[in-house]
N, C-alpha and C positions, 0 to 999 in steps of 0.2 A: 888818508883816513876815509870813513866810508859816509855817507848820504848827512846824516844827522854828529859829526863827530865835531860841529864848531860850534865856538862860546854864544850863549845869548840862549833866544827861540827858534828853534830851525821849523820853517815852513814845510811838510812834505804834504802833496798830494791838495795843497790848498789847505789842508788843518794846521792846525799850529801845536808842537809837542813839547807840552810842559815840563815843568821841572829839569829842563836842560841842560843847564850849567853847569862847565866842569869848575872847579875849585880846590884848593890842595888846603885848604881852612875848613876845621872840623864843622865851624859853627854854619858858616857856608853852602855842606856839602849837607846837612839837615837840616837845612830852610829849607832844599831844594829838593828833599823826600817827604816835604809834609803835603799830606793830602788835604785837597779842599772840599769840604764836604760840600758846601752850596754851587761848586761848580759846575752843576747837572743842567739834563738838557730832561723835561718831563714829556716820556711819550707812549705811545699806546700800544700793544701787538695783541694780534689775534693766535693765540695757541689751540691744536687740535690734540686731545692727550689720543692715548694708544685706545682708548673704548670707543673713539668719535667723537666725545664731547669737545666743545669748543669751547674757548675763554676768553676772555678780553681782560689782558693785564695792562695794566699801566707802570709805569717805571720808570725811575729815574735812571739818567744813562750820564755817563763821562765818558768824554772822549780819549784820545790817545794818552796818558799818561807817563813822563819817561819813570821808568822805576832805579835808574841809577844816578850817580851824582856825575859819574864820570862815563855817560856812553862810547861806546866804538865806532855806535849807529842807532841812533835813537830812532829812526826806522822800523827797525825791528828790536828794541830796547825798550817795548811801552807797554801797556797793555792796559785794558777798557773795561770799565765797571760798569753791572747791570743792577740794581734794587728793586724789587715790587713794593709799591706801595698800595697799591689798590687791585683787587682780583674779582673780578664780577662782580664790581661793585659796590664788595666792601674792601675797608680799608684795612691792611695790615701792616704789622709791623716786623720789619725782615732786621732789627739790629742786633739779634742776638742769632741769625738766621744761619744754618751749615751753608759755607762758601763755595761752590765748584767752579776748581780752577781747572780751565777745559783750554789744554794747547791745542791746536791745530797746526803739528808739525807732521810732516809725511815725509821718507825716504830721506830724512836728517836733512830736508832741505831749510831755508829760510822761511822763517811765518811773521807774516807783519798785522797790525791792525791801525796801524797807522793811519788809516783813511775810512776806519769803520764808523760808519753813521747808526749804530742799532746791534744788540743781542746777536749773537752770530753771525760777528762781522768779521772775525779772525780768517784768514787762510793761509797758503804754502806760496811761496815765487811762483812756485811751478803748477799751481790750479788745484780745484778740488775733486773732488770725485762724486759718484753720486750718489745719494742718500739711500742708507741701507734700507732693507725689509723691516719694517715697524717705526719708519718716522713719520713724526708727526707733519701733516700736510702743511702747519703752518712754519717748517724749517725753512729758513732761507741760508743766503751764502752770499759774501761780499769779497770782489778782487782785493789782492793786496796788494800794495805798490813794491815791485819787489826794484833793486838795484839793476843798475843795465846789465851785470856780469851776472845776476841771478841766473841765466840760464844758458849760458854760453858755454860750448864743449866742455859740460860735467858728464862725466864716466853713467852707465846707467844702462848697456849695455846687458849687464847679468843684474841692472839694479832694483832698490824695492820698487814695488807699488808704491804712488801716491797716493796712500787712501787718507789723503785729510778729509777735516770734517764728518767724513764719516759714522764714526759714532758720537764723537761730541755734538754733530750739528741737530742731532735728535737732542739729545742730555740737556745743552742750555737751556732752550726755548721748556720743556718738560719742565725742568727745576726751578726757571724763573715764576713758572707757571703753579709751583706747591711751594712759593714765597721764599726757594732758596735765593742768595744772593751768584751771582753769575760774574766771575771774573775771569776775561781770557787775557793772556802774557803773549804775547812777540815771542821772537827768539831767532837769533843770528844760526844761518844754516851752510854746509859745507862747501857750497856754490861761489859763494862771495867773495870778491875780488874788490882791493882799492886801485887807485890808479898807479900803483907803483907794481902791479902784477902780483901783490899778495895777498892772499888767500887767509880772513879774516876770522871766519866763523866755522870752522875745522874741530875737531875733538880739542878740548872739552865744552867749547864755546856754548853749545844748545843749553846742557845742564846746568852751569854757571850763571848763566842768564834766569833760566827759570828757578832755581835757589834767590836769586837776584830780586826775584820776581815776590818770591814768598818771603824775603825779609823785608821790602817794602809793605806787602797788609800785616804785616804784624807788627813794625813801627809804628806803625796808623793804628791800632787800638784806639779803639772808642771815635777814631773822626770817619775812620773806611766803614761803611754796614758790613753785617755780620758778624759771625764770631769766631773771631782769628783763630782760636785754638779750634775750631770744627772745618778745615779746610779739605776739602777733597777734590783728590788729582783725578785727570780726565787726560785721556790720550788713545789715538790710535795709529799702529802700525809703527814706524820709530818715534812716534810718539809714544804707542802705549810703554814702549821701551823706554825712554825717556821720565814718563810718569812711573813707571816701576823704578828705577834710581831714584827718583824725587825721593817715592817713599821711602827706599832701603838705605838711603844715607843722609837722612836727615843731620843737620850737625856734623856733617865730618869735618876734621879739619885739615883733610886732604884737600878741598877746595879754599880754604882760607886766600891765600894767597892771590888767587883768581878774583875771589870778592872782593877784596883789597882794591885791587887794580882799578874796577870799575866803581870804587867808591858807593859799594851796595852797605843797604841800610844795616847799621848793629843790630840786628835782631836775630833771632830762631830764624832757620828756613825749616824746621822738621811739619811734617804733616799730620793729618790725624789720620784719613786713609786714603785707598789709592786705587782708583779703576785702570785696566790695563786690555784695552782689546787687540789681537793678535800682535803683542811686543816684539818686535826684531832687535833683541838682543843677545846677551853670550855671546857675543860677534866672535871672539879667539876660539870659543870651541862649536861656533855654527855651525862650520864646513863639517864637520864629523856627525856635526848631529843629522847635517840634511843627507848624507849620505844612508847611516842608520836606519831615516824614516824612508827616505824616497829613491833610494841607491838600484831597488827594482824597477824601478817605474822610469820609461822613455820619454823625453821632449816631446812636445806638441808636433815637430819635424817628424817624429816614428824612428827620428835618432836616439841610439843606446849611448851613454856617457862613457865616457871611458872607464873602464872595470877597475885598471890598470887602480887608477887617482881613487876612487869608490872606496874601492876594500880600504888602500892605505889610511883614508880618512874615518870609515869605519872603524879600523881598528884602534885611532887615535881616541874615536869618541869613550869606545868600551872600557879603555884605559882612564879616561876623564870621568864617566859616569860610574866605575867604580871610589875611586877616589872623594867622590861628593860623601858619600856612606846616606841616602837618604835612606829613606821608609816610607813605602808608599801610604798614602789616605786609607783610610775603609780598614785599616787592618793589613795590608797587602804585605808587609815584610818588605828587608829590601830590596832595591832596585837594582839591579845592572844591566848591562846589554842586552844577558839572554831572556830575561824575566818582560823586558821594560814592553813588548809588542803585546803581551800578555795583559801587562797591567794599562795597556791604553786601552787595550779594549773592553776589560772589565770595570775598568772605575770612570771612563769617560766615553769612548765611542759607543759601546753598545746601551748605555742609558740616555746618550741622543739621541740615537735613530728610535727609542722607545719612544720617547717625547713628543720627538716630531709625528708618528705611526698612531698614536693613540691619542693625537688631536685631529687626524682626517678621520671623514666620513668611513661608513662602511667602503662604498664603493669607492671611494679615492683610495683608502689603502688598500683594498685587493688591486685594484688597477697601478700600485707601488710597488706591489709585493708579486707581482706579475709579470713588473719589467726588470726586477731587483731581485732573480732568484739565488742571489748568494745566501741574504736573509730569511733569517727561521723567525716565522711569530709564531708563539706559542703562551698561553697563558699569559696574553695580555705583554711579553718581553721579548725584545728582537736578540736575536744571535747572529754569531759569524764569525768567521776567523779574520785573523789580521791580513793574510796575503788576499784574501778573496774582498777585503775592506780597499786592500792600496790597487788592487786592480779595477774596481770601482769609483775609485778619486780619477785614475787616469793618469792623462801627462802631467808630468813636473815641470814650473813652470820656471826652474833654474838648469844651468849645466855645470860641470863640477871643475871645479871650486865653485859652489854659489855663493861666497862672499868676499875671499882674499883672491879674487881670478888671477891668474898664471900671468895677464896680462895688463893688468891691472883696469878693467874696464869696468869694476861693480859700484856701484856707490860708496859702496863703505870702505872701499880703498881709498875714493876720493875725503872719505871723512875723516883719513887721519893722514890729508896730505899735510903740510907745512910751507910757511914763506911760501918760494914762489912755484913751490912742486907740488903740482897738481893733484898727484895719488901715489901712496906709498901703499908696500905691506904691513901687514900687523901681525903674520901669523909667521912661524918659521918653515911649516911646508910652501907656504905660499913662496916666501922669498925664496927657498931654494928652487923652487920651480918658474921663476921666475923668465915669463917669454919677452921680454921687452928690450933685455942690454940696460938697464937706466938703475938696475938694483945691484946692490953689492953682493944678494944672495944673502942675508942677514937683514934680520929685522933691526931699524934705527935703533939706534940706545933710548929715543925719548916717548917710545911707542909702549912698550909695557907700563910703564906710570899710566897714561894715556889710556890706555886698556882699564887698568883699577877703575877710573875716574869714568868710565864709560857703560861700567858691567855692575848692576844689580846685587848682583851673585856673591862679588869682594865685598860688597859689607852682610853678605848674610852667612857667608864661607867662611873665609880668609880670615874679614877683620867684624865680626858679629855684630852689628852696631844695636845697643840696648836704644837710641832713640829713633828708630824706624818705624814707620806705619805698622799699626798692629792689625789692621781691618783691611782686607782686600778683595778686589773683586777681577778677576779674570776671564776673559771672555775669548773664543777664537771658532773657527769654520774649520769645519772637518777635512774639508776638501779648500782649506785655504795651504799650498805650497810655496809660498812667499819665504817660509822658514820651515821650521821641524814643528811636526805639533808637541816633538817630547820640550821644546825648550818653554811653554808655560806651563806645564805639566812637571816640569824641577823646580820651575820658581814656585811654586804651588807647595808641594812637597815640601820644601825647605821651609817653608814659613809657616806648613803644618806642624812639622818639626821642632820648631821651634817655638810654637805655640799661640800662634797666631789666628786669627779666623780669617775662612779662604772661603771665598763664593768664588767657585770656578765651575763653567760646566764650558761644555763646547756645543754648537752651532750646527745640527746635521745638515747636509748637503748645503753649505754658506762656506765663501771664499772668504778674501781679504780684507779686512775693512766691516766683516759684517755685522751688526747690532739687531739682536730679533727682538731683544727685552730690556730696553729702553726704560717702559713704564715701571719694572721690575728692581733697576737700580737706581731712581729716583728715592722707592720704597726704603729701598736695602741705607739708605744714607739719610734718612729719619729714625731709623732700628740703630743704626753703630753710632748716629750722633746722639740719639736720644731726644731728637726736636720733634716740638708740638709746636703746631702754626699757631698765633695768636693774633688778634686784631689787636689795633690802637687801643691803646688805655686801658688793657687785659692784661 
């Protein structure tokens, strides 16, 4: 079993993580998810919002937390409460406060907060990255104590970026700082090894955990601050992947059985809404998609991918993105292969490069618009075509397969290894293409279930889930090629569709991981929660 998986208080990292105990007595396994409200530690941070102003909040903090009755690895099974009480001085009251529940998991690895001492103390096994354009100066970041097998010959080769922290590490400190309450979750990552050579924290493991996560604050009503029904997800990179499921399947009870297991609280896991910065998800129909966006475009090597795999994956996608039947935003009609390069650049590229263009100087943009003659300004709006857009992003920063690799080298093969096998496929071009001898050339029978339980999309396609996030907020980098920019750009679509409200824009000239408006979705989650800050005894 892994770090934190025996009876009692398991010590990690010198902290002590509560509520440990496993127990197969119902009465048992809910003493041992009741939150202690006076267990805080009262301390101080200095916040710099997005204008420059500085803050001095004060806050109750709790430390690692386990959120289930029955851990794997209470390691990464915990997760750490932040309250403001006091905000320059005066004092507030954050009990009925919108909660942001801000993972910090990157490239489906493990994230622990196990040894967090303070407000953005969560991170990945595998480190964080650096704090995007528009964080606040007062962001910090604390190691996590990851498992010795945390980082030992995991595939990553074709894999994501680690961009943890990244956007959330601006969001906490922000939101603790406008008297939201600030909860980050653990979560078991595809790396993980017990001593017996098995591979613990594999699909579906991350979502489980963070469902896990949200039905522990909502058994706590009234003892956890905040207010449980105003919970908002936070994630980037396979996190924001991650937090995009949170929201799309609240309630399923496709995961039942997994909650079960870990002896997670009887409550709701559903959310109220759900931020998502550049999500690596759709993992089954990535490969098609990165072909579609980036099939032109050469390696950073000045190597062309092979055409051969491209076209076959493109054509898979055109067949996939038919079949979705969406409708673009703005009025666009529907979507498909031929259309879709079109509607990227009318409903999102060419309204970034506006944004970003008509916030420099005169002289900054002619000196943009100088080096960047693809771009037409004219009346205040940039233009362009798609091909002259993907020859200005550049190299692609995957080869093809960029997710189910031929050889099984990408992360997210590793994510849906099993027992004691390292990395399976999940795709069937994948396993037929299979370079390794280790594949039967057929995807496992237990990898499609696995897939549902992994992809956004099954509860907003397949199986419509009526209690999903209705409020979303999407964010990604124009020139981030970690994924397809069309894959937030459908989840978008679909939950316009559906009837949702979607704050999506994209990020001109920002990669992986990028967050430019921070201060922005702070706003956005007093507007969908409807919170008014109040002081004590108001």
């Amino acid at each position: 079993m892994g770090i934190g998986a025996t009876a009692g208080v398991a010590a990690v990292g010198g902290i002590a993580l509560s509520a440990n105990a496993s127990s197969d007595s119902k009465s048992s396994s809910s003493d041992a998810l009741v939150f202690a409200p006076d267990a805080y530690t009262k301390l101080t941070k200095s916040v710099t919002d997005t204008a420059g102003t500085k803050h001095t909040v004060v806050y109750h903090f709790w430390k690692a937390i386990t959120y289930v009755a029955k851990p794997v690895d209470a390691t990464y099974q915990s997760l750490i409460v932040s309250a403001p009480v006091e905000i320059d001085g005066k004092a507030v009251d954050a009990s009925n406060a919108p909660i942001l529940l801000a993972n910090s998991v990157g490239g489906y690895l493990p994230a622990s907060v196990s040894t967090a001492t303070e407000v953005g103390g969560g991170g990945s096994a595998m480190g964080g990255g650096a704090a995007p354009s528009g964080a606040p100066t007062g962001s910090t970041s604390s190691s996590a104590a990851p498992s010795a097998s945390a980082s030992a010959s995991a595939p990553g080769a074709n894999g994501n970026t680690n961009a943890t922290g990244g956007a959330t590490s601006s969001n906490q400190l922000l939101a603790l700082a406008a008297g939201y309450v600030v909860i980050e979750p653990g979560a078991r990552g595809r790396t993980l090894k017990n001593s017996s050579g098995e591979y613990y924290g594999t699909a579906p493991a991350a979502i489980v955990d963070l469902k896990a996560a949200v039905r522990y604050i909502k058994s706590n009503k009234g003892r956890i601050p905040g207010n449980v029904e105003r919970i908002v997800s936070a994630g980037t990179s396979a996190g924001g992947a991650l937090s995009s499921l949170l929201g799309a399947s609240g309630d399923s009870p496709i995961y039942d059985k997994y909650l079960k297991a870990l002896g997670a609280a009887d409550a709701s896991d559903a959310i109220f809404a759900t931020g998502a910065w550049c999500p690596i998800t759709d993992l089954e129909h990535a490969d098609g998609a990165y072909e579609w966006n980036w099939g032109a475009n050469d390696l950073s090597t000045g190597k062309t991918v092979d055409q051969t795999v491209s076209k076959a994956l493109q054509a898979q996608f055109a067949e996939y993105q038919a079949g979705l039947k969406l409708r673009g935003l703005g009025g666009f009609g529907p979507l498909n292969a031929r259309n879709l390069d079109a509607y990227m650049v009318k409903q999102y590229l060419e309204p970034s490069a506006t944004t970003y263009l008509a916030a420099l100087s005169d002289s900054a943009r002619a000196t943009y618009l100088k080096a960047n003659t693809f771009i037409t300004w004219s009346g205040g709006k940039a233009t362009f075509t798609w091909a002259d857009f993907l020859t200005h992003v550049g190299a692609r920063k995957k080869d093809a397969p960029a997710f189910d690799a031929f050889d099984l080298s990408a992360g997210e093969n590793n994510e849906f290894g099993t027992g004691k096998t390292l990395a399976r496929h999940f795709t069937a071009y994948g396993a037929k293409n299979d370079s390794t001898g280790l594949s039967s050339k057929r995807v496992p029978s237990d990898v499609p279930a696995k897939l549902d339980l992994m992809n956004p999309m099954y509860h907003l396609v397949e199986k419509v889930n009526p209690n999903r996030s209705k409020h979303w907020w999407i964010r990604l980098g124009t020139k981030d090629s970690d994924t397809a920019l069309t894959v937030a750009a459908n989840l978008a679509a679909r939950l316009d569709n559906l009837g949702d409200d979607v704050n999506h824009i994209y990020y001109w000239d920002e990669g992986h991981g990028a967050n430019t408006d921070p201060g922005d979705f702070i706003t956005w989650i007093a507007q969908v929660t409807g919170h008014k800050a109040k002081g004590k005894g108001k």
